[in-house]
N, C-alpha and C positions, 0 to 999 in steps of 0.2 A: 396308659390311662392314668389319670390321677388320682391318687386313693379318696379323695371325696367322691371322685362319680363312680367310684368301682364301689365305695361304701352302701353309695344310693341305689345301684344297681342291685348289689345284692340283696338289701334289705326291701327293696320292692318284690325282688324273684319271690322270697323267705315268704312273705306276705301272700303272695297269688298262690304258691303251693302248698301252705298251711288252708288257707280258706277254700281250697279245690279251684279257686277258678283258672289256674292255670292246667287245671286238668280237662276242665270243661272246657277251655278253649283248643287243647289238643288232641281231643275226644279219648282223652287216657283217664282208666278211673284210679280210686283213693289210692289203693295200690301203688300204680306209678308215681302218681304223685310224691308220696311218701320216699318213694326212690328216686326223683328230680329233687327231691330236698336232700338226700343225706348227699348224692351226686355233687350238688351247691357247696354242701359244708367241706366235702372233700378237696373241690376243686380252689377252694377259697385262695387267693396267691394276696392280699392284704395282709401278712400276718402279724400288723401292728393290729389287729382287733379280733376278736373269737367271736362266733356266733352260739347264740342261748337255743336250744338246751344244749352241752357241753358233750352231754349221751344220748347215743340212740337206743339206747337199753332205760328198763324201770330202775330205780336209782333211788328209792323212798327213804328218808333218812340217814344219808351219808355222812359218814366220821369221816376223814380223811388223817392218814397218819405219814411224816416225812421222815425213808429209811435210805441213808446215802442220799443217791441223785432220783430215786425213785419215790413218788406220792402212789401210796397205798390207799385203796378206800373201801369201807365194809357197806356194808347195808341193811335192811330189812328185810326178812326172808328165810325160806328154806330149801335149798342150804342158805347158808350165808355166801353170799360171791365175793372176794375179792379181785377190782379192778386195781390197774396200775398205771402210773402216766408219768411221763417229763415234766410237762406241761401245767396239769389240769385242765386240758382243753380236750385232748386226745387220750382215749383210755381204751385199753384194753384187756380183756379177760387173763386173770392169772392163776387162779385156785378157788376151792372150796375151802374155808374156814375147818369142817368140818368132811370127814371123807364117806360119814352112813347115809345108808338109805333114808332113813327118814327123823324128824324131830328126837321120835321115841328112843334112837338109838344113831345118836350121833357119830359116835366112832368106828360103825360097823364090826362091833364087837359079840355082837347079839345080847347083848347085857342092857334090858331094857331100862330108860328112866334113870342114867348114870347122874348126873342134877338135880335128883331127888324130887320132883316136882310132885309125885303122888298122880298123877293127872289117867292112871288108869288107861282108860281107850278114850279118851277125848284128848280132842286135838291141844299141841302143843305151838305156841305162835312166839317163833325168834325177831323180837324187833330191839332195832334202836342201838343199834351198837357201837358204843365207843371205845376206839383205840388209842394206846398209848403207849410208849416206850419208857419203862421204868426200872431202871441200875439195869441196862441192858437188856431188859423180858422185855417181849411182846405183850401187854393187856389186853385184852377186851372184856369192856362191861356188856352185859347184855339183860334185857328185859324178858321173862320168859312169863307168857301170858295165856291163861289155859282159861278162866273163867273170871269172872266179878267177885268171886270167892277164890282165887288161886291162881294166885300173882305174884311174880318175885324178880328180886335182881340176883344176878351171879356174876363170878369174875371167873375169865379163864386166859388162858397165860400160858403162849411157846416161847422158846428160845429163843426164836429165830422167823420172820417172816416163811422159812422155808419149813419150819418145823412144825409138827402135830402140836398143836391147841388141848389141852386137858382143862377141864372143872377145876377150878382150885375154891371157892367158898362161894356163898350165898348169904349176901351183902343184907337184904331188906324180902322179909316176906310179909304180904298182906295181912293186916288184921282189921278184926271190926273198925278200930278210927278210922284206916288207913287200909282201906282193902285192897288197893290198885299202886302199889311202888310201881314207877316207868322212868323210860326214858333217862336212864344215867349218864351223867356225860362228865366224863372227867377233867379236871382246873388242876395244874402247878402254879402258887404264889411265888413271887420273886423269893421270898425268903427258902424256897427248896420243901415248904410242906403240900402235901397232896391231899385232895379233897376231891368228894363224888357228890355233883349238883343233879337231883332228881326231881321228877313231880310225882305229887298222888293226885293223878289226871282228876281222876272221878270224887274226889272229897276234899282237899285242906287244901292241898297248896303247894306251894315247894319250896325246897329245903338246899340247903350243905350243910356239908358233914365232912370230916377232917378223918383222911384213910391213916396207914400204917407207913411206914416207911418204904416195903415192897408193894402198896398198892393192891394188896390181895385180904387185907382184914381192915374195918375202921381202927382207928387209934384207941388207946386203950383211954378209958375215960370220956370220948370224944361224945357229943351230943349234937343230934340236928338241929339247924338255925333254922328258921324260917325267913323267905325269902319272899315272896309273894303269894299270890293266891293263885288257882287251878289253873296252868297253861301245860303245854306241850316242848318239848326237846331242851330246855334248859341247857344255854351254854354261857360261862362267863370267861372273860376277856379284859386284862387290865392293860390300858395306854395312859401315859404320862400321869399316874398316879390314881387316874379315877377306876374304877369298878365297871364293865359294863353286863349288863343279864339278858341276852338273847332269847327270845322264846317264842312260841307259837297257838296261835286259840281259834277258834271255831271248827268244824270239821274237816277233815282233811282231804278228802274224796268233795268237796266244794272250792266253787271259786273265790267264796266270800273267808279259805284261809290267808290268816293274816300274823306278816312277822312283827313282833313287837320287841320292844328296846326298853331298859328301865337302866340306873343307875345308883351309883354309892360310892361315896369315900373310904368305908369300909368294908373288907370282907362279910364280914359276918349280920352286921345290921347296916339298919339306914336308905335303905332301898327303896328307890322311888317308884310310884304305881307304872305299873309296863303302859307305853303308850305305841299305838302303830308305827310302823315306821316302815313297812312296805306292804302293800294293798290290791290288787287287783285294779287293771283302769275299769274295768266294765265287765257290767257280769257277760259279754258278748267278747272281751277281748279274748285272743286265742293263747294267748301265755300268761297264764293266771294262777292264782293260788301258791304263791310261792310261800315256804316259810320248812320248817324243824331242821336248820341250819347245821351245819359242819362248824369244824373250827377255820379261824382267821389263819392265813397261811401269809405272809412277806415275802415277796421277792426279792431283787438284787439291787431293784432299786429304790426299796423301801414303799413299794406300795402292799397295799392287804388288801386279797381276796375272800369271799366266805362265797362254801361252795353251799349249797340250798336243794330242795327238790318244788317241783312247781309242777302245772299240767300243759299238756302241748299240743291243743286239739290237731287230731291226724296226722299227728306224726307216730305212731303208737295207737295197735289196735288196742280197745277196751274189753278184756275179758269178762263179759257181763257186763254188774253196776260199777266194776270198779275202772277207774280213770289212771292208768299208769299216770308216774311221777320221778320224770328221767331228770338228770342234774342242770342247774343252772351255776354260772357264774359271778358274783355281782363286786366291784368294788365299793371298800370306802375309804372315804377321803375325811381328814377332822375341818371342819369347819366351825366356825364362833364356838373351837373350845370340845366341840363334841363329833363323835366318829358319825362319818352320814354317808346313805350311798347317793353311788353318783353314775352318770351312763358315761358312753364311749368318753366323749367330750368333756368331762371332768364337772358336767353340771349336776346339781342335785335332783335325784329321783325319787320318786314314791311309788312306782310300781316298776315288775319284773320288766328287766331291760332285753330285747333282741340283742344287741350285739354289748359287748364290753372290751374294754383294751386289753390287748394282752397279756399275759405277765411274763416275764422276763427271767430266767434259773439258772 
């Protein structure tokens, strides 16, 4: 068969068993259906192209970190799951970040509240975690979100992907200006300094700021830049000289979120207003809301993936109001000068893609 009409083929199947009507016509409910698509993604034998969502798992905010020949990827949640892949197409469960029972007591040491959060018996919310490998450690930054009034970032830091994760400091805690630190995502510049790009979702804006050498305290002297105004997941990314500012705005449990793109010549100022750059086609389309982005990842043959979280009706049952949010894959390709996504076919897109070309490791 020839990879156009097996391309076409799949991408109709994908289509009938997201919408049920392939279920409807085999008198099998959501259920199966659900299980005729991951069956589709398994059996796929094209493997010049990947099919979107990348997970059959919730996937909300994924860092993704390359250790050897293995991509690592953290998430939102509790515990925190570490997934693992060749690929990024194909993942599979690896570990818990963390080995306790619950938020309050992460290390299952009975020592409650080792992160110092104060948060009592209210609930404590691990989001937004990014990974990084710095003089050898493992990083992660994390968001730890207990109230509107009791908000903070932290860094914790193993040896070794295989090793116990401990607290090591507490980066940004909410105050009156700035009650809500979130979503830290860590930038190395070519020149070898390290920086933690965050937003204060709910008031000013967002920021960089220039870490320490080990990535575990800011720099001594360092002060926050301001970078634009109130969006979500902040990641920056520099290609042939320019600055780019990844981010995310309206709700996320909505179809109407949306990835936006801003840029600069410089680090630190000059940034231009974020503007959309991937959208939703219809508030009816079934793969929507894509956006609080991963980092850009290069292949072998010089292309760049960024992994994303998006929504994917019926493939993922909805616990309540909330809408899981399993991984997408999207490339981009520079065009007139600036980085743009694009779908299978190397055309430019503005909304989450079903299928993308593979990448190559």
């Amino acid at each position: 068969m020839k990879i156009m009409t097996l391309t076409r083929c799949i991408y109709a199947a994908l289509l009938a068993c997201l919408s049920g009507q392939g279920a409807a016509a085999q008198g099998t409910d959501g259920t199966e259906a659900q299980r005729e698509l991951l069956e589709l993604r398994r059996d796929m034998t094209d493997k010049t192209v990947a099919l979107n969502p990348v997970t059959d798992f919730d996937c909300a905010d994924p860092s993704v970190v390359r250790i050897g020949q293995w991509f690592y990827c953290f998430m939102t949640g509790y515990p925190v799951k570490i997934y693992r892949s060749r690929d990024l197409c194909n993942w599979t469960y690896y570990r818990d970040m963390f080995p306790g029972p619950t938020p309050h007591d992460p290390y299952g040491d009975g020592q409650p509240d080792p992160m110092h959060t104060g948060a009592g018996e209210q609930n404590i919310n691990y989001w937004a975690p990014s990974a990084a490998v710095i003089k050898g450690k493992l990083v992660v930054y994390l968001t730890l979100f207990v109230s509107m009034q009791n908000d903070r970032q932290v860094v914790c830091v193993a040896e070794d992907i295989d090793s116990p994760f401990r607290y090591a400091n507490t980066l940004n805690v909410g105050t009156p200006e700035h009650p809500t630190p979130q979503d830290g995502q860590y930038f190395r510049d070519d020149d070898g300094r390290h920086y933690l790009v965050y937003g204060d979702v709910n008031s000013k804006g967002n920021y960089i700021r220039e870490l320490d050498k080990d990535g575990l305290r800011y720099a001594k002297g360092s002060e926050p830049h301001y970078i634009t105004t109130a969006y979500e997941g902040g990641y920056i990314y520099k290609h042939k000289g320019l600055y780019y500012y990844f981010c995310s705005r309206n709700y996320y449990n909505s179809h109407e979120y949306t990835l936006c793109m801003s840029t600069s010549s410089q680090l630190l100022s000059g940034w231009s207003e974020p503007q959309p750059v991937l959208t939703s086609e219809s508030a009816d389309a079934i793969l929507n809301g894509a956006g609080h982005n991963g980092e850009i990842i290069t292949d072998r043959d010089g292309r760049m993936f960024m992994p994303m979280h998006a929504h994917c009706e019926g493939l993922l049952p909805r616990p309540g109001n909330y809408r899981p949010r399993p991984m997408i894959l999207m490339e981009l390709q520079e065009r007139n000068g600036r980085l743009t996504f694009v779908d299978h076919k190397g055309r430019p897109a503005r909304h989450p893609q079903w299928l993308v070309r593979a990448p190559r490791f």
